[in-house]
N, C-alpha and C positions, 0 to 999 in steps of 0.2 A: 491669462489676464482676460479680464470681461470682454474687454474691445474687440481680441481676436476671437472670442466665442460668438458676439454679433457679426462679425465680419464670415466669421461660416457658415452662420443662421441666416444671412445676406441674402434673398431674395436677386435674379439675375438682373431686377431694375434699378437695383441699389449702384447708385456714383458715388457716392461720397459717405466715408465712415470717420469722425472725427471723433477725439478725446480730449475732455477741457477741464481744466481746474479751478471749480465758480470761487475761488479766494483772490487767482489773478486773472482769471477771464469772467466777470460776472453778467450774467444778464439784469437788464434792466427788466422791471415790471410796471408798466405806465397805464393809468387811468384810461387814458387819451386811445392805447388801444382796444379798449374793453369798450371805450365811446364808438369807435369804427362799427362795433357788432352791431349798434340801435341802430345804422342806418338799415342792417337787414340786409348787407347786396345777395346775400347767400340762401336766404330763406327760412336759416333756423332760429332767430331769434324770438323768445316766447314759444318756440315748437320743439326746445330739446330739451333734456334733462341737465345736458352737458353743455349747453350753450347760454350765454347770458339771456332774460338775467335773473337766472338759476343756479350762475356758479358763483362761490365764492367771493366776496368783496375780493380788490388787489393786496388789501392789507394780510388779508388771511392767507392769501395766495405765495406772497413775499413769505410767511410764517411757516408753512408746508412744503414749501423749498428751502428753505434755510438751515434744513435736517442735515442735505445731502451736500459734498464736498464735492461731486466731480458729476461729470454730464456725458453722455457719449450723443453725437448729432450724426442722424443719418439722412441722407437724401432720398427719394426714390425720386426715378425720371422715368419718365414717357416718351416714345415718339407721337407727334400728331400732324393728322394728314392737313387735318382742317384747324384751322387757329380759332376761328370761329363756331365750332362746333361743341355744342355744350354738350349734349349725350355723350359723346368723347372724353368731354374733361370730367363728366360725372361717374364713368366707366374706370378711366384712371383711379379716379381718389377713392372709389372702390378697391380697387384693388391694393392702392397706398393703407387703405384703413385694413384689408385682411391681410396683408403683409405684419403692418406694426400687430394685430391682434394677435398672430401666429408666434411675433417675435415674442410679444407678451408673456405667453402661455408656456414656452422655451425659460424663459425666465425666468420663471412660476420655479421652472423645475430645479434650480439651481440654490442646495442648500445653504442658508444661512443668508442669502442676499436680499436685501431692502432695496427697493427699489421702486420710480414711479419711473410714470412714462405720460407722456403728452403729444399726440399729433396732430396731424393736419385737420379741420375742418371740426365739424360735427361728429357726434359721437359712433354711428355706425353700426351699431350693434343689430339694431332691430331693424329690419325694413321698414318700419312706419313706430317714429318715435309716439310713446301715450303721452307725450307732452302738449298739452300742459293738465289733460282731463282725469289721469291716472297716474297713482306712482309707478318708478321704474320700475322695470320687470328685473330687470338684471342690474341692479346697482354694483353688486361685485365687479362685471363685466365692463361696464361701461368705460368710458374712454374720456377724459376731456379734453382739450386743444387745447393748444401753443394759446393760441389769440384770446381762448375763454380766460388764461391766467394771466393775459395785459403784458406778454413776454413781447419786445420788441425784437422780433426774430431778425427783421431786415436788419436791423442796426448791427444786432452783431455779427451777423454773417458777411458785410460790409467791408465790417470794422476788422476783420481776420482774412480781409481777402477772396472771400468766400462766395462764387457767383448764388444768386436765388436761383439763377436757370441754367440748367446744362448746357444750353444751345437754343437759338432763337426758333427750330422748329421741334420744341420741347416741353414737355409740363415737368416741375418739380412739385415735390410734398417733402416736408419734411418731418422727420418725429424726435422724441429728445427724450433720451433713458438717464434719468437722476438715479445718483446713488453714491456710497463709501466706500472710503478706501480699506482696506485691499480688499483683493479679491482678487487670490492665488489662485485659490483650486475651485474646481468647477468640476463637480459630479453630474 
């Protein structure tokens, strides 16, 4: 099954590996969070490829997920010394972003699977996105966020019990692998 092949592709910062069925567990996709990204608190808005508002309306968003039946949510966590320490939490979501890319490419290799993926933050690919003065370099590559597709992540993870943080001296990131059923075998 998919779930136990990301659970062994699992990175050792990986807490949490969930499997969800979007017919009775759906995510919501909201405006309202695709609005959070204009205020910019992150820095890439107008500076990524993969960030609004460059991605996708939410209607089209809703449309390119609507393929896939089922979702696998995975966590990665952090420890942090300093809660305040941005170089820290920017160092993390590095590593959260070449974890999910690694798992990506894992994926890749798995005949016959459709599949998308969505995680945390900005896209990552490039050290210094050409946004917004050139096209991307690696469109294949590129990555887009949970938040660029107005997925209300909080809400569901809420809604199923699901802490956003491992532990209050913790960073989580999350990423979210769309995809159909079955998927027996895995070469």
């Amino acid at each position: 099954m998919l779930i136990d092949f990301v659970k062994e592709n699992a990175s050792p910062d990986v807490t949490f590996v969930g499997e969800f069925n979007l017919s009775t567990d759906p995510l919501d996709i909201d405006d309202e969070v695709r609005q959070m990204c204009e205020q910019n608190l992150c820095g890439y808005y107008g500076r990524n490829w993969c960030c609004p508002p460059y991605t996708p309306p939410c209607s089209t968003c809703r449309m390119i997920l609507s393929k896939y039946t089922h979702m696998i949510l995975v966590r990665t966590t952090f420890e942090r010394k300093d809660l305040f320490d941005i170089e820290e939490m920017a160092s993390h979501s590095r590593a959260h972003g070449k974890f999910a890319r690694e798992l990506r490419e894992k994926l890749r290799g798995i005949e016959g699977l459709d599949f998308m993926m969505l995680s945390a933050g900005g896209c990552g690919v490039c050290k210094e996105c050409t946004c917004p003065d050139e096209k991307c370099r690696f469109p294949k590559e590129r990555m887009f966020s949970i938040e660029s597709y107005g997925i209300q992540i909080t809400t569901f993870l809420t809604g199923h019990g699901i802490s956003c943080r491992a532990g209050n001296d913790e960073q989580s990131y999350f990423l979210i692998v769309f995809f159909n059923k079955p998927v027996d075998t895995i070469s």
